[in-house]
Structures are given as C-alpha cells and as structure tokens.
PyMOL Python script that loads the backbone (N, CA, C, O; Angstrom):
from pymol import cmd

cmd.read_pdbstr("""\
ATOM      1  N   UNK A   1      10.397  66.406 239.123  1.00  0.00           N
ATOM      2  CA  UNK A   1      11.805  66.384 239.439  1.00  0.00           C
ATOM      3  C   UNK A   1      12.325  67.807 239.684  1.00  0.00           C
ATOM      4  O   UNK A   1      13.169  68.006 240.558  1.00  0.00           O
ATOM      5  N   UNK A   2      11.798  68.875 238.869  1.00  0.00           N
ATOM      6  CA  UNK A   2      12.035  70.533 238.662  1.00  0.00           C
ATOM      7  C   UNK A   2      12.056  70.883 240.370  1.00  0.00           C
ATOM      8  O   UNK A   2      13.034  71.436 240.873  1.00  0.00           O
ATOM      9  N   UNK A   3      11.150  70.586 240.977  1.00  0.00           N
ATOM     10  CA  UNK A   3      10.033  70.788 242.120  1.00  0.00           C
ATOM     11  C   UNK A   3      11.178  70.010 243.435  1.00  0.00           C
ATOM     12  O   UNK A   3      11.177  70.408 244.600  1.00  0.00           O
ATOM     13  N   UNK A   4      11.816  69.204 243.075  1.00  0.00           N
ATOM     14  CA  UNK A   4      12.593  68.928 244.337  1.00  0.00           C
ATOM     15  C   UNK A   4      13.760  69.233 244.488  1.00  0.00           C
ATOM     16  O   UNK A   4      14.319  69.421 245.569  1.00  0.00           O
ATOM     17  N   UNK A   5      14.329  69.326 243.187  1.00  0.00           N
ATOM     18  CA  UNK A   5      15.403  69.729 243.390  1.00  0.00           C
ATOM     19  C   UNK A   5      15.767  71.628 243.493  1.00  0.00           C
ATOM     20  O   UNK A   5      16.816  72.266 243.572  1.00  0.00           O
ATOM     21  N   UNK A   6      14.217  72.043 243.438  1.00  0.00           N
ATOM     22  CA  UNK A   6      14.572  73.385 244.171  1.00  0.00           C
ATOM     23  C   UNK A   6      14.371  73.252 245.599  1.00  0.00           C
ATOM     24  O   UNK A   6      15.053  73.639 246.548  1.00  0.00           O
ATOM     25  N   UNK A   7      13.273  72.612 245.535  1.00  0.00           N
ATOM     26  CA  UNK A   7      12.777  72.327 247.011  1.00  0.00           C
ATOM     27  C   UNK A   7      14.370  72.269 248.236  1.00  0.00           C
ATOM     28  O   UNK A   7      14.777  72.981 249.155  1.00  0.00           O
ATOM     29  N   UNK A   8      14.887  70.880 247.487  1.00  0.00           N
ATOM     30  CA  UNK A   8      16.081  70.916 248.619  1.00  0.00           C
ATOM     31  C   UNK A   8      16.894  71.860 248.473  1.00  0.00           C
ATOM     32  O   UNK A   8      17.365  72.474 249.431  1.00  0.00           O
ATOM     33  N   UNK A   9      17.304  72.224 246.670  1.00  0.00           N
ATOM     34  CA  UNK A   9      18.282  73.338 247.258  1.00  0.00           C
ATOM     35  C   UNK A   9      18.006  74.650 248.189  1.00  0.00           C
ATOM     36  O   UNK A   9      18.859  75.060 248.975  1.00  0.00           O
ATOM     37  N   UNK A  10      16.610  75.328 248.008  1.00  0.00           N
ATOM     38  CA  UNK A  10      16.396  76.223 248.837  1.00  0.00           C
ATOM     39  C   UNK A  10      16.245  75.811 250.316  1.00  0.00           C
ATOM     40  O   UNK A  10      16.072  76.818 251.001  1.00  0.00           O
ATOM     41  N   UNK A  11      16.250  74.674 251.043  1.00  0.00           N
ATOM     42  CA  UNK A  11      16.271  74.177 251.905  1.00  0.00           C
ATOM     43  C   UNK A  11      18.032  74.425 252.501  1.00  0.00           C
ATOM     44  O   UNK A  11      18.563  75.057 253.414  1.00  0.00           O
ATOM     45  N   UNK A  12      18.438  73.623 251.506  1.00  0.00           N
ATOM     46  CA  UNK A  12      20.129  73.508 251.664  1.00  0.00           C
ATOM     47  C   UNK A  12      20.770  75.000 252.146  1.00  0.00           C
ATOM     48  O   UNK A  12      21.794  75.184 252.803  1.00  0.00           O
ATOM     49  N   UNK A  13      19.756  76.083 251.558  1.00  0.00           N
ATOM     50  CA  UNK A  13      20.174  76.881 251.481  1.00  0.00           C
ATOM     51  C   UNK A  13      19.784  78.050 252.879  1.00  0.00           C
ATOM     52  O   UNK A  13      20.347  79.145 252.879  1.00  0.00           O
ATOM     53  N   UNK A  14      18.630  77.623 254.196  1.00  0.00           N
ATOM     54  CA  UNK A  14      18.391  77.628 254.708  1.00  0.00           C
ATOM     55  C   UNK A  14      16.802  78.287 254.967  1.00  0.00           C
ATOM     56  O   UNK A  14      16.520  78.815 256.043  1.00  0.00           O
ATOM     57  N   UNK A  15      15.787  78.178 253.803  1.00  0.00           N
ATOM     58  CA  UNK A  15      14.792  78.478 253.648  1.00  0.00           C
ATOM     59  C   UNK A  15      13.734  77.405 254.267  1.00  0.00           C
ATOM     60  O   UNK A  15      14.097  76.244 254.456  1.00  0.00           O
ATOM     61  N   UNK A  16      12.398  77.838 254.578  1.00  0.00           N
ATOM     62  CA  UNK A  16      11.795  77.121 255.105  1.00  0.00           C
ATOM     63  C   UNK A  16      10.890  76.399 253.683  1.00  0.00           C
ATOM     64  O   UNK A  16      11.117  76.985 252.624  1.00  0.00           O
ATOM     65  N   UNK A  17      10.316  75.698 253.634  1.00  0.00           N
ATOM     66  CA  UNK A  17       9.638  75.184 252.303  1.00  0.00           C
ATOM     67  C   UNK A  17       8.368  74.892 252.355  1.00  0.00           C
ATOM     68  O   UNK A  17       8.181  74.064 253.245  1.00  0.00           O
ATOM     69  N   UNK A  18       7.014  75.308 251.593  1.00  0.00           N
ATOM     70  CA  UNK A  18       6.331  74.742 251.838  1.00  0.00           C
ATOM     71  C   UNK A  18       5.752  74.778 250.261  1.00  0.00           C
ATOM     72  O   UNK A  18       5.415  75.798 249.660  1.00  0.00           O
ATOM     73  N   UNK A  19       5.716  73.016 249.602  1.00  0.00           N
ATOM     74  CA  UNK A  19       5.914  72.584 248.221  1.00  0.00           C
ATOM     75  C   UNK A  19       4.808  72.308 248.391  1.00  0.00           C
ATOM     76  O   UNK A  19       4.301  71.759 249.369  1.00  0.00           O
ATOM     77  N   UNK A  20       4.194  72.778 247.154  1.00  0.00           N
ATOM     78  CA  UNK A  20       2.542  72.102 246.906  1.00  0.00           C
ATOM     79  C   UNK A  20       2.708  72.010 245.458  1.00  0.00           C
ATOM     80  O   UNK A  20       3.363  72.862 244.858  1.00  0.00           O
ATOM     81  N   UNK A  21       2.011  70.776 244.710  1.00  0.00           N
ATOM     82  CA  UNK A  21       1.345  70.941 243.191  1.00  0.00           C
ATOM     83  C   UNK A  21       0.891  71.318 242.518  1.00  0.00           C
ATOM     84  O   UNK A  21       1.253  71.414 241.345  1.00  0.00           O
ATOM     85  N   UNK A  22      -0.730  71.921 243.319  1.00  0.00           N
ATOM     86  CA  UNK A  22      -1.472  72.438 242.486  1.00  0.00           C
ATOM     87  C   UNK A  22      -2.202  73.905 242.524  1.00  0.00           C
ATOM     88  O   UNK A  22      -2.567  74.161 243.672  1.00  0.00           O
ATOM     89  N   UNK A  23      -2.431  74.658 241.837  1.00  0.00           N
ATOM     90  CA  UNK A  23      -2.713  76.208 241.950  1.00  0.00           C
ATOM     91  C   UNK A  23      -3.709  76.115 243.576  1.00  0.00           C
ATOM     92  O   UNK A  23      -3.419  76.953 244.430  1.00  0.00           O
ATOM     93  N   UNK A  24      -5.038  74.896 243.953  1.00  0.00           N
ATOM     94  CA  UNK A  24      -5.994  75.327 244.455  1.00  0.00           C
ATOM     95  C   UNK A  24      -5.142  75.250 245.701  1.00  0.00           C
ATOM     96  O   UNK A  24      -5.142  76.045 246.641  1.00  0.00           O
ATOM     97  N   UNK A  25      -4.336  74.038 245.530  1.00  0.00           N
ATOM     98  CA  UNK A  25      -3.546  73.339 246.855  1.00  0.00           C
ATOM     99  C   UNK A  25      -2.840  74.857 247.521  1.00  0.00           C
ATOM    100  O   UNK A  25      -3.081  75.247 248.663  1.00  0.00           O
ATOM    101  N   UNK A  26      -1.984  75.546 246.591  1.00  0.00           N
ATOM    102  CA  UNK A  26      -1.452  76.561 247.091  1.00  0.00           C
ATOM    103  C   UNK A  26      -2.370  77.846 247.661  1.00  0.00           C
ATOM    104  O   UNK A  26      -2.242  78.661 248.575  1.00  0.00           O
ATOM    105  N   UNK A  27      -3.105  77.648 246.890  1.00  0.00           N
ATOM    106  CA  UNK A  27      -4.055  79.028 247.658  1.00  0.00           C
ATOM    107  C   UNK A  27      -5.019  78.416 249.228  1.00  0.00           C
ATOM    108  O   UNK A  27      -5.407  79.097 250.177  1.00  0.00           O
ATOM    109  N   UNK A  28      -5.124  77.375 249.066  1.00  0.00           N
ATOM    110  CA  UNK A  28      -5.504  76.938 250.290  1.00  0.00           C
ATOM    111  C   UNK A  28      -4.606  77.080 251.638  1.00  0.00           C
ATOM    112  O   UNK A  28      -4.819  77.423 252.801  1.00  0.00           O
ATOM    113  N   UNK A  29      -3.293  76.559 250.739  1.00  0.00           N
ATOM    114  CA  UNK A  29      -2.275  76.437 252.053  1.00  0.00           C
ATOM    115  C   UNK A  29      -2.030  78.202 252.357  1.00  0.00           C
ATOM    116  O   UNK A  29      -1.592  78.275 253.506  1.00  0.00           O
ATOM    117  N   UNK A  30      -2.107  79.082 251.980  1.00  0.00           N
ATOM    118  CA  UNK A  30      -1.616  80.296 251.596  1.00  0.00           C
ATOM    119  C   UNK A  30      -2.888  80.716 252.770  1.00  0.00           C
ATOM    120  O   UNK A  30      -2.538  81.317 253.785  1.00  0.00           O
ATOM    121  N   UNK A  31      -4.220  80.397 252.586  1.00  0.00           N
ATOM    122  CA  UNK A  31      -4.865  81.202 253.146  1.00  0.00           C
ATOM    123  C   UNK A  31      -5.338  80.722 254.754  1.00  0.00           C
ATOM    124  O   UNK A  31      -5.789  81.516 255.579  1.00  0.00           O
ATOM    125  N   UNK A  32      -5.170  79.534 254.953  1.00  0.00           N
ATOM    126  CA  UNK A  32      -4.707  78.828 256.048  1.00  0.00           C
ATOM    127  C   UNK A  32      -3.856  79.739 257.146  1.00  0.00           C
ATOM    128  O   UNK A  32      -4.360  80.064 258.221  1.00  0.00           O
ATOM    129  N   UNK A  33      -2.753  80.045 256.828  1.00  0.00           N
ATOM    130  CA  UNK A  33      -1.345  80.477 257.425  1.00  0.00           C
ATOM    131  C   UNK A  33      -0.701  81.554 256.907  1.00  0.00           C
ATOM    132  O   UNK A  33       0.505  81.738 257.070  1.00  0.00           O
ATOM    133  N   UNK A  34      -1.433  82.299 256.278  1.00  0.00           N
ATOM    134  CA  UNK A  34      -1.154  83.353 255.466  1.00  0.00           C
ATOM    135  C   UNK A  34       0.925  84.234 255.743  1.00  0.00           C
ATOM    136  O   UNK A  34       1.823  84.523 254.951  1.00  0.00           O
ATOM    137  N   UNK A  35       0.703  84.362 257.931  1.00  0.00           N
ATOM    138  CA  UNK A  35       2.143  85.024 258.157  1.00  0.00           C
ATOM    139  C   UNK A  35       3.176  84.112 257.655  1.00  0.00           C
ATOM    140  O   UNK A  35       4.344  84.486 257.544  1.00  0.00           O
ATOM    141  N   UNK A  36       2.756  82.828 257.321  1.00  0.00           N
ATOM    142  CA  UNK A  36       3.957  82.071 257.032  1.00  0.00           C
ATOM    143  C   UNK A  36       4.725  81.845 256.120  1.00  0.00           C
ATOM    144  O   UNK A  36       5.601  80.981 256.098  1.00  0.00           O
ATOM    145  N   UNK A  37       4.302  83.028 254.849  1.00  0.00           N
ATOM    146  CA  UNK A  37       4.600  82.791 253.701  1.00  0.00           C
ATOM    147  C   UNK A  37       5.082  84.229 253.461  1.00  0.00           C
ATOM    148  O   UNK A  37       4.526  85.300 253.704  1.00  0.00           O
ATOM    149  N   UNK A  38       6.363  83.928 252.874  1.00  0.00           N
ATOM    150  CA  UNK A  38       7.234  85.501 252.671  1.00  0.00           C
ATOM    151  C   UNK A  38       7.382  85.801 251.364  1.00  0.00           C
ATOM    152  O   UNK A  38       7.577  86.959 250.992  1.00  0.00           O
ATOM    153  N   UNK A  39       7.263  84.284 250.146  1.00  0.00           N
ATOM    154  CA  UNK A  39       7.742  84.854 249.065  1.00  0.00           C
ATOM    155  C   UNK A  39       7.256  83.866 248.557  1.00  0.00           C
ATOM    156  O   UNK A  39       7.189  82.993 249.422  1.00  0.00           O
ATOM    157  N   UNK A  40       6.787  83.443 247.395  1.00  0.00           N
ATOM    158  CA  UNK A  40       6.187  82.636 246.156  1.00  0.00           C
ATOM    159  C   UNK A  40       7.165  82.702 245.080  1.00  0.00           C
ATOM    160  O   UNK A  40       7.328  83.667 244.333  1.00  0.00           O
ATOM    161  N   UNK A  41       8.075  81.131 245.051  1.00  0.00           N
ATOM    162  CA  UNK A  41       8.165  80.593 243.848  1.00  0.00           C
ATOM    163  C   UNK A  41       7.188  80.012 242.860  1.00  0.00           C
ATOM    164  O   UNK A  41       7.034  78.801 243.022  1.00  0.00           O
ATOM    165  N   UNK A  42       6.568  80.481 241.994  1.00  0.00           N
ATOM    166  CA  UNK A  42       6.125  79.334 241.393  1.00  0.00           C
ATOM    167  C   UNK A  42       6.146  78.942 239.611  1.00  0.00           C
ATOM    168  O   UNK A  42       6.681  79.694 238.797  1.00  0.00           O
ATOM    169  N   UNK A  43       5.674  78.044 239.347  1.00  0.00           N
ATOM    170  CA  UNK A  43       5.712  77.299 238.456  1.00  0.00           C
ATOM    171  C   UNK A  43       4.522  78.318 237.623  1.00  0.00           C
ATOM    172  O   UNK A  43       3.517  78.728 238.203  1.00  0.00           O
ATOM    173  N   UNK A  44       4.873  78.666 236.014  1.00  0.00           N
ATOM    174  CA  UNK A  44       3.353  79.566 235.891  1.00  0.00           C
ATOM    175  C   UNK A  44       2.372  78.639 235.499  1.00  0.00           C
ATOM    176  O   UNK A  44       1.214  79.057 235.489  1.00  0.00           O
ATOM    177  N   UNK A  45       2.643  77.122 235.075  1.00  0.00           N
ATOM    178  CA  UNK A  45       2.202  76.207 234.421  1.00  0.00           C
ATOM    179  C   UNK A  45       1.464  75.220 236.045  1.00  0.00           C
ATOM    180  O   UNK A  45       2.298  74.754 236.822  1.00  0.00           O
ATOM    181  N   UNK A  46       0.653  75.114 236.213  1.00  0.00           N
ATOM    182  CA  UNK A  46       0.239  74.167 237.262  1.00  0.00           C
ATOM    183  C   UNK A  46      -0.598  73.313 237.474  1.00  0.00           C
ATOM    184  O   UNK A  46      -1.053  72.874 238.530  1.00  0.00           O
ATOM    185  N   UNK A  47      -0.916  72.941 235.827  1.00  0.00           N
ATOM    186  CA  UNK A  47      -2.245  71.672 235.831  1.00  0.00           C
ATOM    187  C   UNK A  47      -3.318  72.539 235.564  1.00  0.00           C
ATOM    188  O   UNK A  47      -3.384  73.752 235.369  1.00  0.00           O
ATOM    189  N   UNK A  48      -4.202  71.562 235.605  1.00  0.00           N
ATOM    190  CA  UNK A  48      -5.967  71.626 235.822  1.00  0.00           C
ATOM    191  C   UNK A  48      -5.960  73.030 236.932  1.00  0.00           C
ATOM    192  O   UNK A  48      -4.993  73.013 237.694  1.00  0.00           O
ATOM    193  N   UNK A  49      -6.572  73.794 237.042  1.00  0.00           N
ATOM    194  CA  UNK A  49      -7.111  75.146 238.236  1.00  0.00           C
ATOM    195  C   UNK A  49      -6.379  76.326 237.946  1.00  0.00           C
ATOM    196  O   UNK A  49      -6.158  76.803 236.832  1.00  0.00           O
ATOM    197  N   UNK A  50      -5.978  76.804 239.197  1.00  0.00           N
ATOM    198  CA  UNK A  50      -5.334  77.739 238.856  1.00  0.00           C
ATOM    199  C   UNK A  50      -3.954  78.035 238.264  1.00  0.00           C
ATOM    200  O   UNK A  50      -2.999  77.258 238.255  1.00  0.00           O
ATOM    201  N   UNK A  51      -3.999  79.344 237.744  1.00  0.00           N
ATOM    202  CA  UNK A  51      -2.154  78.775 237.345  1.00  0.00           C
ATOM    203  C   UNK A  51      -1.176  79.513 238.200  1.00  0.00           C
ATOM    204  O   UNK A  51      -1.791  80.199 239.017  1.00  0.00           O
ATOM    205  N   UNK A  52      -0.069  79.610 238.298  1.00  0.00           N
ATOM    206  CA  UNK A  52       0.881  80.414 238.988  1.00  0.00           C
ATOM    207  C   UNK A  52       0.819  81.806 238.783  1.00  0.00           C
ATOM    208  O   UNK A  52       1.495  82.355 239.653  1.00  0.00           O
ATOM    209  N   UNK A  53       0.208  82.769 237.869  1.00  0.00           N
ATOM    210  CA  UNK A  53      -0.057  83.606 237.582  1.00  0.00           C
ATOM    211  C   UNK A  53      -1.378  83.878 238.755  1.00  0.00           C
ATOM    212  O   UNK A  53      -1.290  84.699 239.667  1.00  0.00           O
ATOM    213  N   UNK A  54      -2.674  82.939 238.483  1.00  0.00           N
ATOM    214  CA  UNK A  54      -3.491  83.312 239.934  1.00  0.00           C
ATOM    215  C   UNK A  54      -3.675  83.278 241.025  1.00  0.00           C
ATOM    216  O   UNK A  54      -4.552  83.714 241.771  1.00  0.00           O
ATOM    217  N   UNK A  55      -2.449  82.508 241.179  1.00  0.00           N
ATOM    218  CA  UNK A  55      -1.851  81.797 242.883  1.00  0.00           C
ATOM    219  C   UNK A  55      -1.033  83.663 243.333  1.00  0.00           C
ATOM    220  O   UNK A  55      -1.237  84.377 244.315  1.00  0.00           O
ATOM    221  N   UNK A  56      -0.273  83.846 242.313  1.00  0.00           N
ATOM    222  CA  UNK A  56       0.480  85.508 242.293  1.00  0.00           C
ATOM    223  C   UNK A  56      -0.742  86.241 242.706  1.00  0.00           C
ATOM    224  O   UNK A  56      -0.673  86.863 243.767  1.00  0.00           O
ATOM    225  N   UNK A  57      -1.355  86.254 242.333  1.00  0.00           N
ATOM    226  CA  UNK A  57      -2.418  87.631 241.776  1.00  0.00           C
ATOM    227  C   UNK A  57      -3.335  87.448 243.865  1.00  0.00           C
ATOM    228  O   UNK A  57      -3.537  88.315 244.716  1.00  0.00           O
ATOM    229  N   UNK A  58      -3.566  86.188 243.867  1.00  0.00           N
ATOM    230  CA  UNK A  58      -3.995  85.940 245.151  1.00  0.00           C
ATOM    231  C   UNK A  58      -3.336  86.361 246.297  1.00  0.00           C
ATOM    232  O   UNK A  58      -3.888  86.983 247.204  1.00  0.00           O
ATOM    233  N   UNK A  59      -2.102  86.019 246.276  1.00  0.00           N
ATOM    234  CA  UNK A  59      -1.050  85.993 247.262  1.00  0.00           C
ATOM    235  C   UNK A  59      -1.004  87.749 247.439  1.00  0.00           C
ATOM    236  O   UNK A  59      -1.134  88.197 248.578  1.00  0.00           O
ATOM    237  N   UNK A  60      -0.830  88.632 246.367  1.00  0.00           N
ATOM    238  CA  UNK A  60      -0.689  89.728 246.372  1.00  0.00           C
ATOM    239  C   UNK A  60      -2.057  90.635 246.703  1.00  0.00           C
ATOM    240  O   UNK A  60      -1.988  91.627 247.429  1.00  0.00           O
ATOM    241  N   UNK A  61      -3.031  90.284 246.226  1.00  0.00           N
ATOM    242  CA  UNK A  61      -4.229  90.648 247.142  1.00  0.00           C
ATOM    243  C   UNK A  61      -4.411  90.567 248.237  1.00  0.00           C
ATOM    244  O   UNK A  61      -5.369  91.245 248.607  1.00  0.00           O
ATOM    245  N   UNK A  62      -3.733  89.820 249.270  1.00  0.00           N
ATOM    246  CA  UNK A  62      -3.570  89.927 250.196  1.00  0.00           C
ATOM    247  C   UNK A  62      -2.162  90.691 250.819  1.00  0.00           C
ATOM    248  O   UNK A  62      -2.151  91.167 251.954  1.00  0.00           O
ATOM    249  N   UNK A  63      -1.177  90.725 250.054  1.00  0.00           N
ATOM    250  CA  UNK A  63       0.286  91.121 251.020  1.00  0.00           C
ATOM    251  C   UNK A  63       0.614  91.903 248.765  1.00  0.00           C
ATOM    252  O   UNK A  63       1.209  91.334 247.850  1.00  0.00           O
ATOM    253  N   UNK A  64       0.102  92.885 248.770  1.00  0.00           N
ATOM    254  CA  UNK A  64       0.662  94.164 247.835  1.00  0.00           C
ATOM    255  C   UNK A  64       1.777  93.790 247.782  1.00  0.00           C
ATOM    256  O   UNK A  64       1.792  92.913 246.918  1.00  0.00           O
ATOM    257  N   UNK A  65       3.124  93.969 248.343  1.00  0.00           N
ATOM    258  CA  UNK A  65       4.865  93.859 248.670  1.00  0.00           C
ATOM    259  C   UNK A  65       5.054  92.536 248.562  1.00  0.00           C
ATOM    260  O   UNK A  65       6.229  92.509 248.199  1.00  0.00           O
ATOM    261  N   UNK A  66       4.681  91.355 248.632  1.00  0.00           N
ATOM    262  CA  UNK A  66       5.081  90.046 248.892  1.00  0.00           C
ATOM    263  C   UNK A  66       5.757  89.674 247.324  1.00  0.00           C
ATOM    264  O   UNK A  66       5.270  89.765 246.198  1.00  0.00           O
ATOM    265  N   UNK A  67       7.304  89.146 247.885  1.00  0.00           N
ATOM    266  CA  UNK A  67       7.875  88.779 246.663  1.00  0.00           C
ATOM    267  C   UNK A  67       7.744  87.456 245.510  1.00  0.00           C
ATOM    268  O   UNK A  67       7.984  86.282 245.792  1.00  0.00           O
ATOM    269  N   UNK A  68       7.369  87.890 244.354  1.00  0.00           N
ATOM    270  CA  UNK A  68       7.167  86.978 243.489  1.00  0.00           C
ATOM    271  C   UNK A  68       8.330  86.443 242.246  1.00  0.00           C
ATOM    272  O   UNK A  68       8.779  87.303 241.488  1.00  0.00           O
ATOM    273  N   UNK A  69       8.707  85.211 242.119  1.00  0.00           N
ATOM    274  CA  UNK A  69       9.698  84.685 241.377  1.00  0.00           C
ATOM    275  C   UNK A  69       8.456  83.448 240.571  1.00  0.00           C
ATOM    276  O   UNK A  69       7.927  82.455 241.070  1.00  0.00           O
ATOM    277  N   UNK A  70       8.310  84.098 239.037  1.00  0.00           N
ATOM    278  CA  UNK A  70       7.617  83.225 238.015  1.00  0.00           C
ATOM    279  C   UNK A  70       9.045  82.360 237.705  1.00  0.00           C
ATOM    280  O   UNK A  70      10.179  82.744 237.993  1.00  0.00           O
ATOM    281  N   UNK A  71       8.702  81.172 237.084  1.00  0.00           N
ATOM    282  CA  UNK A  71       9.617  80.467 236.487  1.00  0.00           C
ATOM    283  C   UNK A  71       8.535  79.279 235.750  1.00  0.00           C
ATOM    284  O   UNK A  71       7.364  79.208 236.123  1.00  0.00           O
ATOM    285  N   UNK A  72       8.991  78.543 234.868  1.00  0.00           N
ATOM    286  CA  UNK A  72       8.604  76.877 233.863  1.00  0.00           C
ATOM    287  C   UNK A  72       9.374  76.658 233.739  1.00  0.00           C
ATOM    288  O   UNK A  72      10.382  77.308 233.463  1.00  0.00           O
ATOM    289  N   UNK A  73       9.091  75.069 233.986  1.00  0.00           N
ATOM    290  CA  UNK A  73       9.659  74.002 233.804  1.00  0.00           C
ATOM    291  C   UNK A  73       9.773  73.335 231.622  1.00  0.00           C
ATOM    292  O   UNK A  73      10.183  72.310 231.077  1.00  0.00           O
ATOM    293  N   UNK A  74       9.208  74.521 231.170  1.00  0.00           N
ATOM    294  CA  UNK A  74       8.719  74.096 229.564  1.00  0.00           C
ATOM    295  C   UNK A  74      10.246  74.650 229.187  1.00  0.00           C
ATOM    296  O   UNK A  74      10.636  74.638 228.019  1.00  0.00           O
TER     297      UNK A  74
END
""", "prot")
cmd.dss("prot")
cmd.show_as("cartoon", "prot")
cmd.util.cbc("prot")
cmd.orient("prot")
C-alpha cells in the first residue's frame, strides 16, 4: 500500500515512475536502461535478495552523483 501511494503521488506530482518490488527486480531494471533513471527511492527493507541499501550501492557504482532517498515502511 506504502508503494502506491507514493507511486501516484510522485506521479501526481509530475515524475516519471518506474515501481519494482524486489532488490534483483530493481537492479535489473536499472541496468537495462540505466539513462532512465535520475534518482532512487527506495524501501531499505526489500524481501528475500538484495536490500535497498545494495540496489544504492549499485546504482551509485555506476552514476557516483545519482540521488538517493532511503526510507521503511517499519
């Protein structure tokens, strides 16, 4: 529920969105399309794999400057 209702508000708000579940899901989509991604919200908590902390650590190995916003849902 955490997950959509940012989803739309940052939408509402005129951001582009691209919502995934799970740590591997995000690093996949991340490395796929890498220019398409400007900034990482995430969850630090993300199941089974990776956590939002190594989805960060990834994202920034690739783009040093790329902005990061940790947050839980706990």
């Amino acid at each position: 529920m955490i997950l959509l209702d940012i989803e739309n508000s940052l939408r509402e708000a005129g951001f582009e969105v691209i919502a995934v579940l799970k740590g591997l899901e995000a690093i996949a989509t991340f490395d796929r399309e890498p220019e398409r991604v400007a900034a990482l919200l995430t969850d630090i908590r993300l199941g089974d794999g990776p956590t939002g902390w190594d989805v960060a650590r990834h994202l920034r190995a690739a783009n040093p400057t790329m902005p990061v916003i940790y947050m839980s849902g706990d």
